[in-house]
C-alpha angles and dihedrals in degrees: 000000000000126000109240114242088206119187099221091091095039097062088038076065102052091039101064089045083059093046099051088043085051093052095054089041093057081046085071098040102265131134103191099223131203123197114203115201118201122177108197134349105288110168094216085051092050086045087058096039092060100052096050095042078055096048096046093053083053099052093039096256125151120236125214121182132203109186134197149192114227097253101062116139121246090242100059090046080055094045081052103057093044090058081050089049094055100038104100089195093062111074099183154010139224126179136185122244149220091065121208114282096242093061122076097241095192093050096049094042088042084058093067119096100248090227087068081043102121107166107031106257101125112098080232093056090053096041078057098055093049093050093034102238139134094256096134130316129299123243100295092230088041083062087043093062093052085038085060092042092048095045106051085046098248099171102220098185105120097000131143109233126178111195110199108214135031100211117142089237099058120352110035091051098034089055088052091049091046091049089051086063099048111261131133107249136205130189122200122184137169094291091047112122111228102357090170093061091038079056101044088063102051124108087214129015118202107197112208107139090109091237118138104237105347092142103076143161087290103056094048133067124181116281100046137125112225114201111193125200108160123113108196138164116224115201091193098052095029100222142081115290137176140219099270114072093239099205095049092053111025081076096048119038128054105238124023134177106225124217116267115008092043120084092343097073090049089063109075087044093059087048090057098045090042081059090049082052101062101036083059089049090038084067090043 
């Protein structure tokens, strides 16, 4: 049976680092301040809302909202995150994506300075994640996944690790920030021959393809750690999933992430301390 690398104290972690860097920030004068921009009324946006309005409260950071109908024009998006960009009081953005097809999202997300960049969609954030500089913030549930990993004390060094998925959002950065801490990283992706027995291997498997359960008794063997990352609604089962078919790992492997209460409830909390961040490099 696997012991269950559950987020709740994870975040309970970061939160009180946040904490502690707000209140010396408040010492100087200084609220640290996150935007967040919504076009539209997605249910899956207001969810998450929601859930960082409530962390922040939590934290003690401010909240600041831009809001927008669905046929907004790509120009005044742009017009908007310049006035971000050039508003010292607001620390950070977030904005929801996808964006609506008739707007350019590269080039409305390429127009934020990277260091308001809070969740790593700026081409600048993510050259920063490859060369390792402090060029803007990872994807707030990419850094989740290594918060989790650091927390519960997974040496990485030498390991074998097979990340399912090469998005922008989750596997492309979490494989660069796995490799920054030394471990042997595969990537497997929809044209990757024999990704269960890629997986069965691994030391570590980070599940990120966004398949309901992909990962099943035939990708995991006892002594593995099981990282998942996927969110998923099953209509049949009428509930959130993730990627990993739980009952077929929790009693094989040694450590598991369960869904939901796993990487999902980190992420909020990165994106809060990522805010704090840049409030403290903002005075430097």
């Amino acid at each position: 049976m696997a012991v269950l690398l559950t987020g709740k104290e994870v975040a309970a972690a970061i939160n009180e680092r946040t904490r502690a860097a707000v209140a010396e920030l408040n010492e100087k004068g200084v609220t640290p301040t996150l935007c967040i921009l919504r076009v539209g009324e997605r249910p899956d946006d207001l969810s998450y809302e929601r859930g960082a309005v409530k962390r922040a409260e939590a934290v003690g950071v401010g909240i600041v909202k831009r809001l927008f109908p669905e046929d907004v024009t790509e120009d005044e998006l742009i017009a908007e995150v310049e006035r971000i960009n050039n508003d010292p009081s607001i620390h950070g953005l977030l904005m929801f994506r996808p964006l609506p097809r008739h707007i350019n999202e590269s080039r409305v997300c390429n127009a934020l300075k990277p260091e308001k960049d809070m969740d790593g969609i700026t081409d600048l954030s993510m050259a920063g994640v490859y060369a390792q500089k402090p060029l803007g913030y990872p994807p707030c549930t990419a850094q989740a996944v290594i918060e989790l990993i650091d927390h519960y004390g997974i040496d990485l060094k030498g390991k074998n690790v097979a990340v399912i998925g090469r998005s922008l959002v989750i596997g492309k950065p979490v494989t660069m920030m796995l490799i920054k801490k030394n471990a042997t990283v595969t990537v497997c992706h929809t044209k990757t021959n024999d990704v269960a027995g890629i997986c069965r291997r691994a030391d570590i498997i980070v599940a990120a393809a966004g398949s309901a359960g992909m990962v099943n008794g035939d990708f995991v063997r006892e002594g593995q750690t099981v990282i998942d990352v996927g969110i998923n609604w099953s209509e049949a089962e009428g509930r959130i999933v993730g990627d990993v078919e739980f009952e077929a790992a929790e009693p094989v492997v040694e450590k598991l992430t369960p869904v939901p209460g796993g990487v999902g409830a980190v992420t909020t909390g990165v994106l809060m301390s990522h805010v704090a961040e840049a409030a403290m490099r903002s005075m430097q």
